[in-house]
C-alpha angles and dihedrals in degrees: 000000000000092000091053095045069051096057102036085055093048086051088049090044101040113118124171119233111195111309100331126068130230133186122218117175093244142102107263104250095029114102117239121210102222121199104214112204110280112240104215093230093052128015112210136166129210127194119211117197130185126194098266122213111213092194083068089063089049093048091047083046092043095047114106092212084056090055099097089049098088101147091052085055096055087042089060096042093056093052078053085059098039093050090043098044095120100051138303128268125251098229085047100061110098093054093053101047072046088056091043093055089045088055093046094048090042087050099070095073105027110033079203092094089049086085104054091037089068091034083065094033084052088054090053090071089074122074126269123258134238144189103198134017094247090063085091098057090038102059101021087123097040083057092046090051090045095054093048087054088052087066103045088056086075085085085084105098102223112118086212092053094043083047097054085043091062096037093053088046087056087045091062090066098043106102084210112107130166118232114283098162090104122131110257135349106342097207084060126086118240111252103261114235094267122170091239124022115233094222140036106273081232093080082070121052091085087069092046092093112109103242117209127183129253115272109251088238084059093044087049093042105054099036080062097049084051095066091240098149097057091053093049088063093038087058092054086078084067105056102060089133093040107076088163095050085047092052096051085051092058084052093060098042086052090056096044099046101051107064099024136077094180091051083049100053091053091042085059094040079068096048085249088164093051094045096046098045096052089045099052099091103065135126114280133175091200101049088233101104093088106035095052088045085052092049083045086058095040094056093041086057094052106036109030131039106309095196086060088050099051094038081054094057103032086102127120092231088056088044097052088045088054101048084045091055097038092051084040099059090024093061099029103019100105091163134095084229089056090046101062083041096061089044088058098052087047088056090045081057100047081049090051101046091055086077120087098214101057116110099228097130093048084046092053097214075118098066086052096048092054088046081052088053092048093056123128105357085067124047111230123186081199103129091243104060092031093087100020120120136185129208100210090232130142094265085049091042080049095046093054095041081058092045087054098049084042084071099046090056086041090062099073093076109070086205086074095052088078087059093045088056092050097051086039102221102169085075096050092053095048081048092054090045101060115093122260114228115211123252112258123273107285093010116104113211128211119305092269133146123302121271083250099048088047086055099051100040091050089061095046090055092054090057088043098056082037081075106022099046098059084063102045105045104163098057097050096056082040084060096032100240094174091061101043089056098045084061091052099049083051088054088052091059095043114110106225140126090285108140106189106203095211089210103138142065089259103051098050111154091010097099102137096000144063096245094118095048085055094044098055088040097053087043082057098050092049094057090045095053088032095078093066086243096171086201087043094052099036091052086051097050086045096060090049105261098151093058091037094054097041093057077049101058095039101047086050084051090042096045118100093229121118112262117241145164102288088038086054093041091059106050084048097054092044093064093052089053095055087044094065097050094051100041109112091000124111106186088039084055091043085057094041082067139134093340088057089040088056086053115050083041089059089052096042086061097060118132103265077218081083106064093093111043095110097227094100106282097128085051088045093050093045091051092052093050091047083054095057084055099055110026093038118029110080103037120082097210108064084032078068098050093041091057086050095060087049088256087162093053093053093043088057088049094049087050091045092051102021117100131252093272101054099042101084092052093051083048099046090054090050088047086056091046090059099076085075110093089217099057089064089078092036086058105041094045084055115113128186135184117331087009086291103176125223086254095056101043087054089055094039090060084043083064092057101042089050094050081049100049093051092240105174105245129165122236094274087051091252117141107273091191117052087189093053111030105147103019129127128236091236080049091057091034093058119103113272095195096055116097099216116219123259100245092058125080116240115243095263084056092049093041092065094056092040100055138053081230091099102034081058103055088043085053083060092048093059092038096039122240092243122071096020105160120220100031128141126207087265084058096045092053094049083057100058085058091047091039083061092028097121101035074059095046088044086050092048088056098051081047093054081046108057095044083052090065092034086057096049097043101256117135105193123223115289090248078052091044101047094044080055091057096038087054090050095048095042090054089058103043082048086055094040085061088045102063088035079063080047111050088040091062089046083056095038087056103049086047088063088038086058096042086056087050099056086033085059102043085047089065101047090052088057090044090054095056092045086057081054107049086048086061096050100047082048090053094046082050094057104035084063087061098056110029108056085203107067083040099067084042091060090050093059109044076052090058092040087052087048098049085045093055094060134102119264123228113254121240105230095223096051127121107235114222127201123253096232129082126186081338112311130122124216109221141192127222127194097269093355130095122192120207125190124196113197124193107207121273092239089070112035102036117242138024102274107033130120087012115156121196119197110194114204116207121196107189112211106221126169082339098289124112130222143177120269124207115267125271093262089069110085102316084167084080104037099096106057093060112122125224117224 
């Protein structure tokens, strides 16, 4: 027997050297440490290595002769540790994950095989080892295949193998490696500095390679492309009598899930969330169990998809585990670790209550929770509130912050809003909203919450009844609410020693005021008064909130302080709130008055500079248009007072500045003033830049909407398309072939309420198309389309409406038929005169063009011989200086002109004659004789007619006198001669 073991061994260890053949008693592939004989001078050591082939080991395990030597197996095995105990190849690996599934397989039957499958596993904590660079592209999918083997080995059953499973998985993510970087084959011995090597150096020049360890990216990557992750929760189906296996798994879970997507998505493919969560309770000596199964939760919420988490524990089974584990720590928990333990399962609720379909209310932990929101502001003989006690310190701070937005996502099923009127929480949370005065000095009050968390958590009740109270009226007027927050707004404007701290969320901007207090209260009150509640906004007016809103608003805008955001926000909010009061009221806009009159004007008359600043103006200026909607308009008499303050001017300004989204707001509200018979003469003596009229601003803005709107113009702005001549490019766009149904309104109806087209036209019909100052022929032309706007828009619907019974198969009577095509017919000939109208005022405008043309050339003509004549008159000037001849002859035409100006002697027996005929006088001017020549009356007709006047102008220059050129020679020009 021996001598055959013997022989089948030799067969196995048997390697060939060169041409003659030796036998060692060793697995080919494996070093072999070899004593050489010790010489007693010297003692050395040689190690003689040989390349060892790993698929041999897995033949001589695989064979079924070699079956029964199994201590030569584990012998072999453990010179495979021993030889691998710095890291596995990468080229190797697959051998050795082959080895590991042999062993496992081996060690059902002989445990023997447990130990030096853990002494492998233990090896695979370190990283794996390479030879070249490119070993990690190479055997990228060798290494994927050999991590998910390594999970499915946690079907063996020992508690030792599962746990280095887990350890070496761990290993994988630790940066810390040991040094790898060594020459040769680490588990082999240098060869010591004999005299004379044992063996030929060519046995190792195979090992010379310089070995490095895996990346740990590398290392990360490719363990989550293995799948390692799923198999890890499968396998928890497996350790229901190994807690501390379990725990361990939950370890490594832990580890996986917290820095990894890709790990999170396979832990939920398992339904890792469901199975933990239902598995979390149990019973567990080290108290981990929970709190590793909570971090697993926690890093599948925020890393992976939270709706699948949440889908995957919104059981009955989950919900019940998780109320189980939160009273459990809430009523037993006394450490600060509890504590946060019991603050995360209360987050993994609120997470789980967001979605629709979790049982929490059938669950009733519900129920609890809400009994829980209610402590300590209401007093509760129920048995779980009668003992507890809170410390008052940050986890229970935390714990109640998370309570109160637990409501908030609660809110959103109507089926909770039972349980919140039976808890009455309403009532908590005004509780929790009225202000806390101090203890006075020397006087220590009852262990409550901090001035800071008071703060914080009264703010947080404010947002919270911002959402829950709009759904719960009747509590909040059974509790009066309205009264409780118009106390509080006065406290906000109180001047005292409050020092608000402005740490949370919710008191942003609030540090050293009470600004956030006011904020979240006024936030409050908008969305009360919002909801059109007739009993809501009555109560309100009755205890003075109009009055009271409006000295709020005007001592923020008169106070000295910076504006910002919440400032902005405010008086925004404010506004809104009075516009809702007012709106449809009479009285409530009578009392509104001069005071809310003041102020809309105030904020009317903001710098449109303004508008984007980013801190809230536009939303400031849209609330205070929307308040002259609804406070003003309606009632006469603060119409009245809002002319007077030039409301309309400001409100064309506004248009003119203002952008395209506001626009149809600011021209809706002036639609609405127009009713008014005194607002006519306010719009038509506004004047904006360059004297631009209210006409043709409103045509101006026609223009826009039309370009917008994709209306087909010609260049002129004339209609291109009698067919079309107000349709819009979404009208045209719109499928023909579709029926629409009859509760919805057909594109030419929705048009009319999406557009300024027809506010415009109802502005004209107010103001009149004819006798419009400041309008050019452009506007003139956009007038004529306005001034037919709706016989096209009534056009625009038959024809909807024809196409409609075309669609569904319906042909109409012929009377009906024949009404559709006269209308058809009757709204193109209407746009064919249109565009006649049109095409005359383009050529009435280039004949004036043209009439300006000629008027100014005119007029440069008459400026250049001016120039002219100025010259001329300068030459003749100085030609008298230099030439003594012309000169003299100056002298004399001058004393020619002066004996000539002189009176006559009269003959003594001359008939004098009067001056006048047919009542003209013949006059004389200093310089200047006029002569008249009269042709008598019998032949022309009449007294005056046919008279010539020739007017003979003598300029005075430098004293001398000259002749001028006859009265036929350019008389135009005559008269503007200057006389020097």
């Amino acid at each position: 027997m021996l001598a055959s073991e013997a022989a089948m061994t030799k067969s196995y260890l048997t390697t060939s050297t060169g041409s003659k053949a030796k036998v060692h008693r060793r697995k080919p592939a494996i070093p072999v440490i070899k004593h050489i004989a010790k010489d007693n001078d010297q003692e050395k050591q040689e190690v003689l290595t040989k390349p060892i082939e790993l698929s041999r080991v897995i033949h001589f395990l695989e064979d079924p002769l070699a079956a029964t030597l199994k201590e030569r197996q584990i012998f072999a095995l453990k010179k495979v540790v021993k030889r691998c105990q710095k890291g596995f190849l990468l080229k190797e690996l697959a051998d050795v994950f082959k080895i590991l599934y042999i062993c496992a397989e081996k060690s059902k039957d002989h445990p023997e095989y447990t130990s030096v499958l853990c002494d492998l596993l233990k090896i695979c904590r370190l990283p794996f080892l390479k030879e070249k660079t490119s070993d990690e592209v190479t055997y990228a999918q060798t290494v994927k295949e050999s991590l998910s083997q390594m999970g499915f080995l946690m079907r063996v059953p020992n508690a030792e193998v599962r746990n280095q499973i887990c350890h070496s998985i761990i290993s994988v993510y630790s940066s810390v490696t040991s040094k790898h970087s060594v020459d040769g084959m680490d588990s082999l011995s240098k060869p010591a500095a004999a005299s004379k090597p044992a063996v030929p150096s060519h046995r190792f020049s195979k090992h010379s390679l310089r070995l490095h360890p895996t990346s740990l990216g590398y290392r990360v990557q490719l363990l989550e492309q293995s799948g390692l992750a799923e198999t890890l929760v499968l396998s928890m189906a497996l350790l229901e009598n190994q807690p501390a296996v379990k725990l361990q798994v939950l370890q490594t879970l832990q580890m996986l899930s917290s820095s990894s997507d890709v790990n999170c998505s396979l832990i939920l493919k398992a339904q890792g969330a469901e199975q933990i969560c239902f598995h979390m309770n149990e019973p567990d000596p080290s108290g981990q169990v929970l709190f590793r199964s909570s971090e697993i939760l926690w890093n599948l919420l925020e890393r992976g998809c939270k709706e699948e988490v949440t889908a995957q524990l919104s059981n009955m089974d989950c919900i019940m585990a998780l109320k189980e584990a939160f009273l459990h720590q809430l009523l037993n928990g006394f450490r600060h670790y509890d504590f946060q333990l019991r603050n995360d399962l209360l987050v993994i609720t609120t997470l789980i209550a967001e979605n629709p379909k979790s049982p929490l209310i059938e669950s009733l932990f519900a129920k609890q929770l809400i009994l829980f929101v209610t402590f300590p502001e209401l007093k509760s003989h129920n048995p779980l509130v009668r003992n507890l006690k809170l410390s008052y310190n940050n986890e229970d701070f935390e714990m109640k912050r998370l309570l109160l937005n637990l409501v908030v996502v609660m809110s959103k099923d109507l089926s909770a809003l039972q349980l919140f009127k039976e808890g009455h929480v309403v009532l908590a949370l005004l509780h929790l909203v009225k202000p806390t005065a101090a203890p006075p000095e020397g006087q220590s009050g009852p262990r409550n919450w901090t001035p800071v968390q008071q703060e914080e958590l009264q703010l947080q009740a404010l947002a919270t009844l911002a959402t829950v109270a709009p759904l719960m009226l009747d509590d909040y007027m059974t509790c009066q609410g309205n009264t409780c927050l118009l106390l509080l707004l006065e406290w906000c404007t109180e001047r005292d020693a409050y020092f608000g701290q402005g740490h949370s969320f919710h008191g942003t901007g609030g540090r050293g005021s009470k600004k956030a207090q006011m904020r979240y209260c006024v936030r409050l009150l908008r969305s009360m008064a919002s909801l059109g509640n007739e009993a809501i906004n009555q109560d309100l007016f009755d205890q003075g909130a109009i009055s009271q809103l409006l000295v709020i608003i005007m001592q923020m805008e008169g106070s000295p302080e910076e504006e910002d955001v919440i400032t902005l926000e405010i008086k925004a909010d404010i506004q809104l709130i009075l516009s809702a009061l007012c709106e449809d009221n009479p009285h409530r806009k009578e009392l509104f008055g001069s005071e809310g009159v003041e102020m809309t004007v105030h904020f009317l008359k903001m710098s449109t500079e303004k508008f984007y600043s980013g801190l809230g103006h536009n939303k400031l200026i849209l609330s205070t248009v929307d308040c002259v909607w609804s406070c003003i308009v309606g009632c006469y008499t603060t119409e009245d007072v809002f002319l007077e303050k030039e409301g309309i001017f400001l409100l064309l300004d506004l248009l003119h500045s203002s952008p395209r989204n506001m626009q149809n707001v600011v021209l809706g509200t002036l639609l609405e003033l127009c009713d008014n018979p005194k607002t006519m003469s306010h719009i038509l003596a506004w004047r904006g830049q360059k004297s631009l009229t209210t006409p043709g601003l409103l045509l101006q803005l026609w223009r826009q909407e039309e370009a917008e709107l994709g209306v087909s113009r010609d260049l002129y702005g004339r209609i291109s398309d009698p067919k079309k001549p107000i349709l819009c490019y979404y009208q045209e766009e719109e499928d023909s072939q579709v029926s629409l149904p009859a509760n919805r309104p057909s594109a030419a109806v929705m048009d009319v309420s999406e557009n300024l087209r027809f506010k415009i036209y109802s502005v004209f019909c107010k103001l009149g198309f004819e006798a419009l100052p400041g309008l050019s022929t452009e506007d003139y032309i956009t007038l004529s389309i306005v001034t037919r706007y709706l016989d096209f828009k009534v056009g625009e619907v038959w024809d909807e409406i024809s196409k409609e019974l075309s669609l569904e198969g319906v042909r109409p009577v012929t009377p009906d038929e024949e009404a559709l095509d006269t209308i058809a017919k009757m709204t193109e000939d209407t746009a064919r005169r249109v565009i006649t109208q049109q095409s005359s005022m383009l050529e009435q405008r280039d004949k004036e063009d043209i009439s300006e043309e000629k008027r100014m050339y005119t007029e440069i003509s008459s400026n250049w011989k001016q120039q002219e004549l100025t010259a001329q008159s300068w030459e003749h000037f100085v030609a008298k200086t230099s030439n003594y001849k012309i000169l003299k002859e100056t002298k004399e035409h001058q004393e020619r002109s002066i004996d000539s100006s002189r009176p006559k002697p009269k003959h003594k027996e001359a008939i004098f004659h009067p001056t006048q005929i047919h009542g003209l006088q013949i006059t004389k001017f200093c310089g200047r004789v006029m002569t008249v020549e009269s042709t008598p009356a019998h032949l022309t007709g009449g007294p005056l007619a046919n008279t010539e006047l020739a007017l003979e102008r003598v300029p005075i220059q430098g004293g001398a006198l000259r002749k001028l050129p006859t009265a036929t020679e350019d008389t135009e020009y005559f008269n503007t001669v200057s006389v020097k």
